[in-house]
C-alpha angles and dihedrals in degrees: 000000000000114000112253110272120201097239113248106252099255093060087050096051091044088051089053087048091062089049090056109013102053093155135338089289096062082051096049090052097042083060092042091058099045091051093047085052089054092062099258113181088186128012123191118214125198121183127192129194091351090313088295093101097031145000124184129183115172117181135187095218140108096318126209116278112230100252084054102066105082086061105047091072098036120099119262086016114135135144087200104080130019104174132038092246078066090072087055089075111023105191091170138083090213119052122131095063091224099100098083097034088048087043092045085049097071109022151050107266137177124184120183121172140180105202118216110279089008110127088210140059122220137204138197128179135203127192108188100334094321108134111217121207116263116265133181115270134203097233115141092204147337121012134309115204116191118188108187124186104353128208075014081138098038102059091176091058093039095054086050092066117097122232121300101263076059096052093037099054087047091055094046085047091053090045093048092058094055087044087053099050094047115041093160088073120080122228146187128180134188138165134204088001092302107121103225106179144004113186115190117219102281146167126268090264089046104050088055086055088054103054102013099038137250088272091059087068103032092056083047141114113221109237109204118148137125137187142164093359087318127126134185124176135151137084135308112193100241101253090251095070100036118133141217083252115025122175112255119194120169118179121196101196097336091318130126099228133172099209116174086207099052083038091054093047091053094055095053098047082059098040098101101042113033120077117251090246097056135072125231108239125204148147105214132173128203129191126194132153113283089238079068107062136042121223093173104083103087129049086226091059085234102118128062132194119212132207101226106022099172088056098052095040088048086050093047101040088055093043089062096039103057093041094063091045088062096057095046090050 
């Protein structure tokens, strides 16, 4: 048996590149959510070839300072958490300082930024994990993030990604979760030069119009509930107009998760009204304390763990419930 080898950097970084960046759309939503934690009232988004062959997000917030840069780009670097009590009560989207340096391993990136108050812009660049020196850059504000051929350098993960209609509706679905948890930015989208969508600065209601149409509301029972620090509201597609394959978007804080215990209250609070052929649909969004709820269990940042699960299932599953119930009666 060979003798254990410390792995060079670059492997590392490409291994932890597998664990965040699984196709074009991980990598979309790792930008999205660094721009929405810079304070970005409106973020632009240009695809190209499905996001294989580039992804742009450009973003009016905070900006990266100069001396920033470098480690921006560089692995465990984050200006998001600092102890580990930090990871106790995660506000941010962004928080393990891996997404640009895994991004920036296998691919092309280039990341120019104008911090608040600062009179220049600066710009760095990465080709498969080759750091450039920094250079001045023509950027009026924020922080505009280019990924350009990714997996160009790991063959064996590019030849695993699906055409690119395939790549491409993964990365608007991705888009269209952030969109819909944050319906105070502003966003446009576009891909291959085809502009896509441009979605004003809306409420909550308006925003699912917006992406999920005005009959998804209007089908809809109105969530609105809240107990012992908990707080459910959104919207639960009355049983009558479900679908075979209805759109289901849970947020936990302003997050996009996939949580067995929320989807199986959801089931059960449709149980006995919804036929066995259709899905429930639904846009729901739940609030608890930070202290409550654990973000940190999945490199992708799509799974939670709460403290008390069978509260927050009971609380959930009777939300809904009752919900429903008002709009039958």
């Amino acid at each position: 048996m060979a003798s254990i080898q410390t792995l060079p950097d670059l492997l590392v970084s490409q291994i932890a590149a597998g664990e965040v960046v699984e196709r074009p759309a991980a990598a979309l939503k790792e930008l999205l959510e660094n721009a929405i934690d810079a304070g970005a009232t409106q973020i632009e988004v240009d695809l190209a070839g499905g996001g294989v062959k580039r992804i742009r997000v450009v973003d009016n917030g905070a900006g990266i300072a100069r001396e920033d840069l470098a480690l921006a780009v560089a692995r465990h670097a984050t200006s998001k958490i600092r102890t580990p009590s930090d990871l106790e009560a995660i506000a941010s989207f962004g928080f393990r300082g891996e997404a640009l340096a895994s991004i920036a391993s296998v691919s092309r990136l280039a990341l120019a930024s104008r911090a608040a108050g600062m009179p220049h812009a600066w710009r760095i660049e990465v080709e498969g994990g080759t750091v450039s020196p920094i250079a001045p850059a023509a950027l009026a504000s924020g922080t505009s993030v280019t990924v350009e051929e990714l997996f160009f350098n790991t063959p064996a993960r590019r030849k695993f990604l699906r055409a690119e209609a395939t790549e491409w509706g993964h990365c608007e679905e991705a888009f269209r979760r952030i969109a819909l948890s944050h319906p105070a930015v502003a966003f446009t989208l576009a891909h291959n030069g085809r502009a896509i969508r441009r979605l004003a600065v809306a409420g909550r209601q308006g925003r699912v119009e917006q992406l999920a149409g005005d009959d998804f509301v209007a089908h809809a029972a109105r969530v609105d509930a809240e107990a012992a620090g908990v707080g459910l509201s959104g919207f639960a597609v009355r049983p009558a107009y479900a679908a075979q394959g209805g759109s289901q978007y849970v947020f936990v804080n302003g997050r996009f998760v996939r949580d067995r215990v929320l989807s199986h209250a959801l089931r059960e609070a449709y149980r006995d009204v919804l036929h066995h052929e259709r899905q429930p649909a639904f846009a729901l969004w739940l609030t608890v304390d930070p202290r409550r709820v654990d973000v940190n269990v999945h490199p992708q940042k799509i799974e939670v763990r709460f403290r008390d699960s069978g509260a927050i299932h009971e609380f959930v599953r009777r939300a809904v419930e009752r919900a429903l119930a008002a709009t039958a009666a």
